[in-house]
Every structure is written in structure tokens, then in C-alpha cells.
N, C-alpha and C positions, 0 to 999 in steps of 0.2 A: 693458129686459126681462131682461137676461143679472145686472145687479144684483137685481133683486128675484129671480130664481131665485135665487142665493148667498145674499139674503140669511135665504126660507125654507130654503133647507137649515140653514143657521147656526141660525136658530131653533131646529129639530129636533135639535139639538144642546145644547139648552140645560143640561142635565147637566153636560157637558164645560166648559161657561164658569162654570158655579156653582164648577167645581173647580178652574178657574184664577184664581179673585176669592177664592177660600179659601185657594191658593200665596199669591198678590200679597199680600192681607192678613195673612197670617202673616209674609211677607217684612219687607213693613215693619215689623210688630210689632217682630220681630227688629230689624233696625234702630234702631230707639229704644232698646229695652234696650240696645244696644252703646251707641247716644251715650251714653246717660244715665250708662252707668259710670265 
């Protein structure tokens, strides 16, 4: 029960993790550009 509570709140949040998969993916973008240099 105390999982599926967290994990609707998380849901409700779903903003905030769009904005963290947008960090991440940039991150690594960045990442490859360095390798590739």
C-alpha cells in the first residue's frame, strides 16, 4: 500500500521527471560531443 501511495504521488509529479529525462538526455548528448572530439 505505502508503495503504490509514492508511487501516485510520483505520478503527480510527472513535470518534474519530464525535466529530469531532458537533464539526462542533454547530459549524455554532451557526452558524446566530448568523445567524439
Amino acid at each position: 500500500m505505502a508503495i503504490n501511495s509514492t508511487v501516485r504521488r510520483n505520478w503527480s509529479e510527472v513535470g518534474d521527471i519530464r525535466l529530469l529525462n531532458i537533464f539526462a538526455i542533454a547530459f549524455l548528448i554532451g557526452l558524446c560531443i566530448l568523445a567524439t572530439r
